[in-house]
C-alpha positions in Angstrom: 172.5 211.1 57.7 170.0 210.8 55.1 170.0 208.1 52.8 171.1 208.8 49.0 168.6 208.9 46.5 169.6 205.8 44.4 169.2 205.6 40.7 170.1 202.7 38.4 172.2 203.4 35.2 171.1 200.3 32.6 171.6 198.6 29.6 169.7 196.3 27.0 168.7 193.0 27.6 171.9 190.2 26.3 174.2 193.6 27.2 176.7 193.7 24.5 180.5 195.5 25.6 179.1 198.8 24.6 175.7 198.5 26.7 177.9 197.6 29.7 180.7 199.7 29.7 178.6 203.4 28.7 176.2 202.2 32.1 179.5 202.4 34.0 180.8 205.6 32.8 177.5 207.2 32.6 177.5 206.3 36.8 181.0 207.5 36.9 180.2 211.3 35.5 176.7 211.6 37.2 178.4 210.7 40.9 181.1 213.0 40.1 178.2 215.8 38.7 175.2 215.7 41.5 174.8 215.8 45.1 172.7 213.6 47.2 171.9 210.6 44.4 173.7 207.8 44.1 174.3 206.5 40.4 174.2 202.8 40.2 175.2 200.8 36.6 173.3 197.5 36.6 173.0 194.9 34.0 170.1 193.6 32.7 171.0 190.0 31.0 174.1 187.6 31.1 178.3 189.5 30.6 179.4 187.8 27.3 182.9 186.7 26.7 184.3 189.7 25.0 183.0 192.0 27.3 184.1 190.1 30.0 188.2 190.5 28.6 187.3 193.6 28.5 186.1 194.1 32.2 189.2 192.0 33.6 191.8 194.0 31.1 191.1 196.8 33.1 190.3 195.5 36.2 186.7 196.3 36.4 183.6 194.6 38.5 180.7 193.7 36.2 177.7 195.3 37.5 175.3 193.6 39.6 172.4 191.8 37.7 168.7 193.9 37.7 166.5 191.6 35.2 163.5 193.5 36.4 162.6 197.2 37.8 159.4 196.7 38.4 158.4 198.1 42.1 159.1 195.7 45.1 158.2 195.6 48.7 161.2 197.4 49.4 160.1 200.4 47.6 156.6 201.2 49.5 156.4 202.6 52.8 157.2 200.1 55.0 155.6 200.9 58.5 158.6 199.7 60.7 157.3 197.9 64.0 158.3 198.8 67.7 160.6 195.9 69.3 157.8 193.6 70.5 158.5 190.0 71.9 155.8 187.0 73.5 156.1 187.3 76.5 155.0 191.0 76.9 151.2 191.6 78.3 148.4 192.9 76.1 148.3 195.7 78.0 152.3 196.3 76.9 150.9 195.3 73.5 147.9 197.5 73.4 149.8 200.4 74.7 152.6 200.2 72.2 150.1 200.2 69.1 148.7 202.9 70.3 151.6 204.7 70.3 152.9 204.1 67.5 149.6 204.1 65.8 149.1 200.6 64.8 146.7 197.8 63.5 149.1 195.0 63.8 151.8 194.1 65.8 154.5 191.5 64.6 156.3 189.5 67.4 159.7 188.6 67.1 162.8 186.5 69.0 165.6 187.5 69.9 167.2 187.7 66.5 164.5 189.4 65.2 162.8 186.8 63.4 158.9 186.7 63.2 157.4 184.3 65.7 153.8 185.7 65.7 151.1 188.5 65.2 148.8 190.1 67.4 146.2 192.5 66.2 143.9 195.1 68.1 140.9 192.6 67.1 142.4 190.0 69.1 143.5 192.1 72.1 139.7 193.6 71.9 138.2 189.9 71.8 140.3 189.6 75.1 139.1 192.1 76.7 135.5 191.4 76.1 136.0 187.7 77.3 135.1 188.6 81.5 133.4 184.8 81.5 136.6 182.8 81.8 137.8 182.5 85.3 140.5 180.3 84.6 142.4 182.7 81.5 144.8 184.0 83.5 145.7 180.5 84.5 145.4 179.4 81.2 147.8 181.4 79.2 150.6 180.9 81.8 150.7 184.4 82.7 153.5 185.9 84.8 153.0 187.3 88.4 155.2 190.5 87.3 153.3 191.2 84.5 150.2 191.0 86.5 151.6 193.6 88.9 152.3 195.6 86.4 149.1 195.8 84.5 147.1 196.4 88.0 149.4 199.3 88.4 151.5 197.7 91.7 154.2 195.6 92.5 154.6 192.0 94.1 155.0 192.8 98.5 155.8 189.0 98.5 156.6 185.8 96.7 159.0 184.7 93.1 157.3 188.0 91.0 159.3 185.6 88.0 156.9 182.7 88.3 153.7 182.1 86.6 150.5 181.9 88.0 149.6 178.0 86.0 146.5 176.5 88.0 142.9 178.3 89.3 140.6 180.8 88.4 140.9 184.5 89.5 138.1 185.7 91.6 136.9 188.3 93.8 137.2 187.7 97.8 134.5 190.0 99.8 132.5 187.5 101.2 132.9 186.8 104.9 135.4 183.6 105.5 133.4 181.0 106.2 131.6 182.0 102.7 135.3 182.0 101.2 135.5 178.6 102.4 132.7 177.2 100.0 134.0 178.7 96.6 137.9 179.1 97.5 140.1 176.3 95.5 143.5 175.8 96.1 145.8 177.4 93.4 142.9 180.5 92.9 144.1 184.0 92.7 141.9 186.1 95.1 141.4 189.7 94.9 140.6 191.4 97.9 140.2 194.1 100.3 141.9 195.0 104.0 140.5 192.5 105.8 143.6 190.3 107.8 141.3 187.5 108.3 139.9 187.4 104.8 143.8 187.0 103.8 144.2 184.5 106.5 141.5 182.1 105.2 142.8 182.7 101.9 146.0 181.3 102.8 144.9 178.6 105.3 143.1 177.5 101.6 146.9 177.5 99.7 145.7 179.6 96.8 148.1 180.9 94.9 148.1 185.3 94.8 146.8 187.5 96.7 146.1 190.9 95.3 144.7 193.5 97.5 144.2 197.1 96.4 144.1 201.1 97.5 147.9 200.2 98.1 146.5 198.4 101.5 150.1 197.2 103.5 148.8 193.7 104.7 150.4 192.4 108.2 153.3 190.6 108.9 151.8 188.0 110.1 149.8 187.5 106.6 153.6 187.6 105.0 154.8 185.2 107.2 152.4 182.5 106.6 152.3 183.6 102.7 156.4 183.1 102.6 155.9 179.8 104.3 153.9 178.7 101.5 155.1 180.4 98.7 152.3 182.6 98.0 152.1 185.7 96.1 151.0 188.8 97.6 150.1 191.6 94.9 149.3 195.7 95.9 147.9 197.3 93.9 146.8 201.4 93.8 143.6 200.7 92.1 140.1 199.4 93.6 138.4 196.1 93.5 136.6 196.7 90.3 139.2 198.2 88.3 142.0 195.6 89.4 138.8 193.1 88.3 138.6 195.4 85.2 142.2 195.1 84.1 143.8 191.8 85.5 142.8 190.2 82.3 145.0 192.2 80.2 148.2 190.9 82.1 147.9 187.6 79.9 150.8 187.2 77.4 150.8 187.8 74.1 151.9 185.0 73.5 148.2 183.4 74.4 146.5 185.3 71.8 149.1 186.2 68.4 148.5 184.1 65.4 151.6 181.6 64.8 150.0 179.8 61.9 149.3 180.5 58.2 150.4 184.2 58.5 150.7 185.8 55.0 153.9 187.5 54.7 156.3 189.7 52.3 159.6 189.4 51.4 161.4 193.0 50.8 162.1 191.6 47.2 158.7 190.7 46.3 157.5 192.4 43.5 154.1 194.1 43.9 152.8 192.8 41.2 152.5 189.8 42.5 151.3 190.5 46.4 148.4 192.5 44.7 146.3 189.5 44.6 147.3 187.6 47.8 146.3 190.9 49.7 143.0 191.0 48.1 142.7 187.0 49.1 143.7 187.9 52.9 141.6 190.6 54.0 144.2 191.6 56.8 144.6 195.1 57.3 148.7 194.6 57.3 151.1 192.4 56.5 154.3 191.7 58.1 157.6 192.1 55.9 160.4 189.9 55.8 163.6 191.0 55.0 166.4 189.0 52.9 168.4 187.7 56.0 164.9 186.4 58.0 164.0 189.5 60.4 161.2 191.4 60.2 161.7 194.5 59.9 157.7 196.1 59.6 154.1 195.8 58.1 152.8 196.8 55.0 148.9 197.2 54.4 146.9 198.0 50.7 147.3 201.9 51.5 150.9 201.6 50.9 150.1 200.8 47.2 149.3 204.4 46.8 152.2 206.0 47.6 155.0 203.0 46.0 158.3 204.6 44.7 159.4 203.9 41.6 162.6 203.2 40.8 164.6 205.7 38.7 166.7 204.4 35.9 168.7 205.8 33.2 168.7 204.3 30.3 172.0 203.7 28.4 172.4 202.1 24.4 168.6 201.7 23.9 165.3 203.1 23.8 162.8 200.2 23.1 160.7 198.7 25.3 161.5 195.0 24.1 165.1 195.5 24.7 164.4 197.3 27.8 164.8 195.4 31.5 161.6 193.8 32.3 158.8 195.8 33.8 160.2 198.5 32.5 156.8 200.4 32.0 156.7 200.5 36.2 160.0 202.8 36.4 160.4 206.3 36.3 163.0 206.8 33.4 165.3 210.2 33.9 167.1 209.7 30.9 168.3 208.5 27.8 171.5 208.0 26.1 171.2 206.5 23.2 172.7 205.9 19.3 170.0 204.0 17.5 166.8 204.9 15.9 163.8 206.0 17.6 161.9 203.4 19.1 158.9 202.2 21.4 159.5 203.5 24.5 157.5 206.1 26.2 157.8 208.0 29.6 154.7 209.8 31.5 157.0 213.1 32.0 159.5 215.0 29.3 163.0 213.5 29.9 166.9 214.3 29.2 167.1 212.3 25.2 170.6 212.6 23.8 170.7 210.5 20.9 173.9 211.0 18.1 174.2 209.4 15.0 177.6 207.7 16.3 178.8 204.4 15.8 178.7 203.5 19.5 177.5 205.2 22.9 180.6 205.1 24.4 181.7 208.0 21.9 178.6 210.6 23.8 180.1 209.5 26.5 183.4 210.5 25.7 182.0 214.1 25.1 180.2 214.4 27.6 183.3 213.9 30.2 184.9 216.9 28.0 181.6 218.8 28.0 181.6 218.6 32.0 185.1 219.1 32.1 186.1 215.8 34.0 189.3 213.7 33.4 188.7 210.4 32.3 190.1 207.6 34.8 192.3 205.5 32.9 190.0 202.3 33.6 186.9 204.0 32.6 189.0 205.1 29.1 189.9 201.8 28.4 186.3 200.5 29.1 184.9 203.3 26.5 187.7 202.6 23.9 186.6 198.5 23.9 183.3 199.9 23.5 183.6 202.1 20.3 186.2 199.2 18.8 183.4 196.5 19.4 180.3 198.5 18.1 182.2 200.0 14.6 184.4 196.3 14.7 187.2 198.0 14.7 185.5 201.3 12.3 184.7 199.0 9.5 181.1 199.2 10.3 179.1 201.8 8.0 177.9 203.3 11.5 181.2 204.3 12.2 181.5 208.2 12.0 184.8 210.4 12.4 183.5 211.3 16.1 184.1 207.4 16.8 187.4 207.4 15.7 188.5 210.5 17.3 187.2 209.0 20.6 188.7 205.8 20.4 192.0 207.4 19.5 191.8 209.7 22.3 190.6 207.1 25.2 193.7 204.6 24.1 196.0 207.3 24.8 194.7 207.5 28.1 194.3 203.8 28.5 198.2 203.0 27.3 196.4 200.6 24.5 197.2 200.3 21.1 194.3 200.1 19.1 194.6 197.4 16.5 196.4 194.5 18.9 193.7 195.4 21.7 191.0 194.7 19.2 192.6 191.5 17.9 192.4 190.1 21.7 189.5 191.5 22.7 187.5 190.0 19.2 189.3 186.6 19.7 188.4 186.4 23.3 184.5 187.3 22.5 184.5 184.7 19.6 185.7 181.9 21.7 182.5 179.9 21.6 184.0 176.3 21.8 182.5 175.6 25.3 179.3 177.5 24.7 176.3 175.9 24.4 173.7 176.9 21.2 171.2 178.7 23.5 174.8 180.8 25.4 175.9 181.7 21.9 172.4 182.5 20.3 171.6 185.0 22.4 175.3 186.9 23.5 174.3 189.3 22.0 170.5 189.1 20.4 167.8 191.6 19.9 164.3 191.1 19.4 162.0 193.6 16.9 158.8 194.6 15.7 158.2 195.7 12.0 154.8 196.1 10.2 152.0 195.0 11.2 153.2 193.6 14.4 155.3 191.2 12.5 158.3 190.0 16.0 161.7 188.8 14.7 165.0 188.7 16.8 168.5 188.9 15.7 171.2 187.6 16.8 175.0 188.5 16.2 178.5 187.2 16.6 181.7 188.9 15.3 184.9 187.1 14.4 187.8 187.2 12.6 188.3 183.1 12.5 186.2 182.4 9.6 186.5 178.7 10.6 185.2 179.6 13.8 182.0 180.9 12.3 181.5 177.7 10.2 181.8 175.9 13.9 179.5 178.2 15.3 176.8 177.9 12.5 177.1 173.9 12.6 175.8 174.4 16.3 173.3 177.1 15.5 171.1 176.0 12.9 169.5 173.5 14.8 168.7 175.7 17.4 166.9 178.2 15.9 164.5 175.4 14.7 163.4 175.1 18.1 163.5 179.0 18.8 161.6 180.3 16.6 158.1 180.3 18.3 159.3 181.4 21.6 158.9 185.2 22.9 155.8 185.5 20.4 159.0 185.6 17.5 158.3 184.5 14.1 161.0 185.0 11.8 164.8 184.2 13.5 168.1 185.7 12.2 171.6 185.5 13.1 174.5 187.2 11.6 177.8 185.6 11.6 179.8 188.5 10.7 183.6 187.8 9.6 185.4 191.2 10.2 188.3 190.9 8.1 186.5 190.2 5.4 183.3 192.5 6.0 180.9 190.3 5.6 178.3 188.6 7.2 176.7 184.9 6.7 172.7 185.6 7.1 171.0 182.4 8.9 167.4 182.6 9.1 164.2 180.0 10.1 160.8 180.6 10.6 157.7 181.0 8.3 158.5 184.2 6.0 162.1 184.6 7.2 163.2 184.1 3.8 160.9 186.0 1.9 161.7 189.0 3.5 165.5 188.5 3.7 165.2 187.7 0.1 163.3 191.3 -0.3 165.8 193.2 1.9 168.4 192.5 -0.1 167.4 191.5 -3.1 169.1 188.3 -3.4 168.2 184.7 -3.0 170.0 182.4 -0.4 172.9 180.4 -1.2 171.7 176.9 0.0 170.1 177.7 3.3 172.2 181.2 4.3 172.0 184.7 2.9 176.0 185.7 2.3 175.8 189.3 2.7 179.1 191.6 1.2 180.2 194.1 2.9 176.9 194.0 5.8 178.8 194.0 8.9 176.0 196.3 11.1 173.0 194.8 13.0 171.9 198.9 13.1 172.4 200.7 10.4 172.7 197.7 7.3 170.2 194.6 8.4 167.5 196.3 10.6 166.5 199.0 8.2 166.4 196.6 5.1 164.2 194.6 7.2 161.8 196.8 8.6 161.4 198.3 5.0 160.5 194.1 3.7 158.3 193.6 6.8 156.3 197.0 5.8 156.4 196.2 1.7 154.9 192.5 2.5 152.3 193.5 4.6 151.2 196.0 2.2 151.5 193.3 -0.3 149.3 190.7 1.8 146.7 193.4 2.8 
């Protein structure tokens, strides 16, 4: 059966309950919609704590972790190899790559892990080495497999052993001639004469081969079983049993072992690019995650790479996006935020609402498609739409998000108000947390005029004495952050929900000149305490993109 098409369904970076939970919904309704694609959700940064209550609430795997969809090794056309192992002949070897229409030829043991390479250079270099007497002897190489490249079989003698000591040469001289240039141990091709074999064997060489299928006597079997001599027959003539016998030798002899450049299926391609131009080899063998090798790759196969093929859930800028995003081939969007940076080579599926959360176009869209909402998938959708309003205090909130969230806890058995209450407290339960784990739960990183980076960060609580514990640990942390990521300017937002309010903290060179022009305030002591800002989207981004604009203009 053919394998499924498989596309990834993804979140932002530092995935926040909504970001996770519309990924796996989203997955949920295409799976049950199309035919012959399989929908994965993925994540594309650490589970925080309040999505994580929500996750186990409804007994829910997290989706696996993708922190980058840029193309792998796994995604070109990997050229799988024919079974091959070392002890197989060149002539084994040659013929298989010619069959299968290869350049290189990986080796592996039993288990399928890579032991060497041979390549149809090296088999060639062989074959054009007819000065070396003693290669047969040399590479160890097995009296069956030298029957079986000179097209016969072994009349007498242990076809399993291996010819070790001697040269190979032709016998057509008269036997007293022999005599001069016969060693003991040399294999000895010859023709029908019994008292050419004779000599051989009163000599003790090793094999005999003797062609045009010629049946030697018994009495030459006799005296070759008495001392375990080989005896060879062969269909072919002197000088093509001459011509051939060299290709009997192992492959073994000949396949590099050492410094061999080789993939991993999870490499990125990125960065193979530049070993391949480094090792001018026209493939490479490819390693799978459990050891075997499982093929070759070669520069061609960078031509014709799939892409992965992601949708895009609760976001649609590139800085927020999973890494390398720019390499994927993005099928949709999903969105309920602003326009942003992204951009896509073909026209794509964009629904974006002005909703409160994602998980409420989600929520239409099962009713739109006609598909009953599984009562884990409602509850994961209702957490989402109660996190991302906080519980519809937020000014994003829209009567679309509470007639979603209403509906979905029916179908979930939750009531509304003591779910939130848990699920909040879990998420703000920072005590173990370390600054760097709480500064970026759930942080975003933007770009307003004239290139000017800032990120934001935000926790939600409705411990105000937890908030004063979490900006104790915070403050000195964003000292050190600011800088990193090419940011500038650092915010976080500790946001007290019952009170609808948010605590602004800010560091970095101009951070609180254009706070101070967003809203129009000056800081009390070293915060901004903003009334009645609760939203990261809709209250603090705008009012900062409009300051960033106004004190470029001003500086230009």
């Amino acid at each position: 059966m053919k394998n499924q098409e498989r596309i990834f369904v993804i979140g932002h970076k530092n995935p926040d309950t909504d970001s996770i939970c519309s990924a796996i919904a989203y997955a949920d309704i295409k799976n049950r919609t199309t035919q012959n694609k399989k929908y994965i959700p993925k994540r594309a940064g650490q589970i925080n704590e309040e999505t994580r209550y929500v996750l186990n609430r409804f007994g829910v795997q997290p989706p696996a972790y993708l922190g980058n969809i840029g193309t792998q090794v796994k995604d070109m056309d990997i050229r799988i190899s024919p079974p091959a192992d070392k002890s197989m002949s060149l002539k084994n070897a040659w013929d298989m790559m010619q069959e299968n229409s290869i350049v290189s030829l990986p080796i592996r043991d039993k288990d399928g892990c890579l032991e060497g390479l041979v390549t149809i250079g090296d088999i060639a270099k062989t074959y054009m080495d007819t000065t070396d007497s003693y290669l047969l002897s040399n590479a160890r190489t097995q009296y069956q497999r030298i029957a079986e490249t000179v097209g016969g079989e072994v009349v007498e003698g242990n076809s399993h052993g291996y010819f070790v000591k001697g040269k190979v040469l032709v016998g057509t001289a008269n036997p007293k001639m022999m005599e001069g240039y016969i060693e003991e141990n040399d294999m000895i091709i010859m023709g029908d004469r019994e008292e050419d074999h004779l000599q051989a064997i009163s000599q003790n060489v090793s094999c005999i081969i003797v062609g045009l299928n010629i049946v030697v006597s018994e009495k030459v079997v006799k005296l070759a079983h008495e001392k375990s001599i080989v005896i060879i027959r062969s269909p072919y003539d002197t000088f093509n049993i001459a011509r051939l016998i060299n290709q009997s030798i192992p492959v073994n002899y000949v396949m590099k072992r050492d410094n061999m450049v080789t993939f991993n299926t999870e490499d990125f391609t990125d960065d193979i690019q530049e070993v391949m131009i480094k090792n001018r080899h026209r493939a490479f063998p490819v390693i799978n995650p459990h050891g075997k090798c499982i093929g070759t790759i070669s520069r061609r196969n960078f031509l014709d790479m799939h892409k992965k093929k992601v949708v895009l859930v609760d976001h649609n800028e590139v800085d927020q996006a999973v890494d390398n995003i720019e390499k994927a081939e993005i099928l949709e969007i999903i969105d309920h935020h602003k326009l942003g940076t992204l951009q896509t080579m073909t026209p794509v599926a964009f629904r974006n609402e002005p909703v409160g959360c994602t998980g409420t176009i989600l929520y239409e869209i099962y009713g739109e498609q006609r598909l009953e909402i599984p009562e884990k998938i409602a509850g994961l959708l209702c957490a989402a739409i109660i996190s991302d309003t906080l519980m519809f205090r937020s000014p994003t909130c829209t009567q679309k998000d509470k007639i979603a969230a209403s509906a979905l806890a029916l179908i979930a058995g939750i009531n509304i108000e003591k779910f939130a209450r848990e699920m909040f407290s879990a998420g703000s339960n920072l005590k173990d947390k370390s600054p760097e784990e709480i500064f970026y739960q759930d942080y975003k990183k933007f770009i307003g005029e004239g290139n000017v980076s800032f990120g934001v960060g935000q926790i939600s609580s409705m411990d105000s004495e937890e908030l004063k514990e979490i900006k104790e640990k915070l403050m000195p942390f964003m000292v050190s952050e600011c800088g990193r990521h090419d940011i500038t300017r650092v915010y976080f937002m500790l946001t007290n929900i019952l009170e609808e309010s948010t605590e602004l903290l800010f560091y970095g060179e101009g951070s609180q000149q254009m706070a101070e022009i967003a809203f129009e305030r000056k800081p009390d002591g070293d915060t901004f305490c903003l009334k009645g800002v609760v939203s990261r989207k809709k209250q603090l981004i705008p009012a900062m993109m409009e300051a960033a604009q106004l004190m470029n203009s001003d500086y230009a």
